[in-house]
N, C-alpha and C positions, 0 to 999 in steps of 0.2 A: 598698756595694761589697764583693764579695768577692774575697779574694786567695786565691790558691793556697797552699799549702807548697813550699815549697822542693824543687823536683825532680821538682815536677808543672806540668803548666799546663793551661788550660782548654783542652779538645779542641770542646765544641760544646753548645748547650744546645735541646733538641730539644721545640716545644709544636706540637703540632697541623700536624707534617709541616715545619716550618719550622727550619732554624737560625740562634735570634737571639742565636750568642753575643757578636756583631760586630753587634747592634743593641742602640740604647738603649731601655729598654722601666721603663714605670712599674708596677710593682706596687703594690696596696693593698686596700682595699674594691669592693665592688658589683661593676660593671662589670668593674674593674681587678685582680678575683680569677682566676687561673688556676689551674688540676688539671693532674697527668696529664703533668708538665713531665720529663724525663731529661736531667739535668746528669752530663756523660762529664769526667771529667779522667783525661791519659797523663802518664806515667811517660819524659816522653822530654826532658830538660832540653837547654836551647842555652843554649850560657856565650860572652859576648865579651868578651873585657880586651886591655888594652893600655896605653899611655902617651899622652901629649901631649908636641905639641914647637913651637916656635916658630924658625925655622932650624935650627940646629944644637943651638940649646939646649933639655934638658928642662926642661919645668913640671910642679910640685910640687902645686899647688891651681887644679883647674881643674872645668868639671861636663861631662858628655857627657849629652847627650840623642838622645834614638832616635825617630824616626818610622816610619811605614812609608810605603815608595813609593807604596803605596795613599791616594789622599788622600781616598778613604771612610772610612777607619777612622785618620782624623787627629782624632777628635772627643776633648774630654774624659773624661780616665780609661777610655779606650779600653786595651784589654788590648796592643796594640800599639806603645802611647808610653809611654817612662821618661824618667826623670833619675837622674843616678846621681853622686854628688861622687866626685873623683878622695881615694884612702887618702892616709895622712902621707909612704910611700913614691913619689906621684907614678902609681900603676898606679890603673885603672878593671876593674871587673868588672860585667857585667850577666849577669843570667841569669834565667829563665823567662819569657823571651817567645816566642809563640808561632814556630814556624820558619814563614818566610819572605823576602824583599825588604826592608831595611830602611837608610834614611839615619840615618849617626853624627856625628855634630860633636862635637868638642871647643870652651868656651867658656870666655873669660875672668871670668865672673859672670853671672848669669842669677837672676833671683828665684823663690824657689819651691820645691818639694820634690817626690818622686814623688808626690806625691798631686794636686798641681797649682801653677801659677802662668805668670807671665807666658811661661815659655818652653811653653806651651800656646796662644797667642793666632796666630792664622793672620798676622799678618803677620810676627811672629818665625819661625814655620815656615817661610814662604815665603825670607824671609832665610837662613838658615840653610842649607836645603837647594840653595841655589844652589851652596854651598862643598862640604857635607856629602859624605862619604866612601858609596859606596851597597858594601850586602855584603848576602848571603844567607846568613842563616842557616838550616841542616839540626838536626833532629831527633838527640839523642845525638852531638852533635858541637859541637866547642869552638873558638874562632877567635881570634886576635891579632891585633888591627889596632891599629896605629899610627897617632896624627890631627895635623895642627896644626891647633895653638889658633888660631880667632876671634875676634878682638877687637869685641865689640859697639861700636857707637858711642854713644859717651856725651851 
């Protein structure tokens, strides 16, 4: 898996007229050797922060996870889904995901890290985005959303 830097994100990965930056594709030997591939990354970051809250009151420790409204591009370490844990000050920030359509939740505990876990599993998605806040993220442009917390059921 490759990650961008910071302030870039993957624009589109271009083999033989196709673009499979938004497909899962195996590389390796014989067959599964490819030439001739053009990996584009832009220079155009989208940042979202904000807080959680549970009525009136702010929560301090909580994780936001991101999907995209697309639930083609709901797969595993797909460049479109994060996790992100809320700082010691209570604020969440995401940033370098691609600009688009994207459902945010805030949650009470979730297992797992940005690379993967259970808040990757389609029925937790499914969950989740029933509640989940939907926002669009632009290209060079920065957003604040404010969420309440989800209490998983335990």
């Amino acid at each position: 898996v490759a990650t961008a830097p910071a302030g870039w994100w993957l624009n589109s990965v271009m083999l033989g007229g196709r673009n499979l930056a938004d497909e899962p594709m195996t590389f390796g030997t014989g067959d599964r050797t490819h030439t001739g591939a053009e990996v584009v990354f832009v220079r155009n970051q989208t940042a979202l922060t904000g807080t959680a809250h549970e009525g009136d009151r702010p929560i301090m420790d909580y994780s936001v996870v991101v999907y995209p409204t697309n639930a083609a591009l709901q797969y595993p370490r797909s460049r479109h889904t994060t996790l992100v844990r809320s700082d010691p000050d209570g604020q969440y920030t995401v940033t370098n995901l691609p600009p688009g359509t994207y459902w945010v939740a805030a949650v009470d505990g979730v297992a797992g890290d940005a690379s993967g876990g259970e808040w990757q599993s389609p029925e937790l998605i499914a969950l989740l985005t029933r509640s989940a806040r939907r926002v669009t993220l632009d290209a060079n442009r920065s957003m604040s959303v404010d969420l309440p917390l989800i209490r998983l059921p335990r």
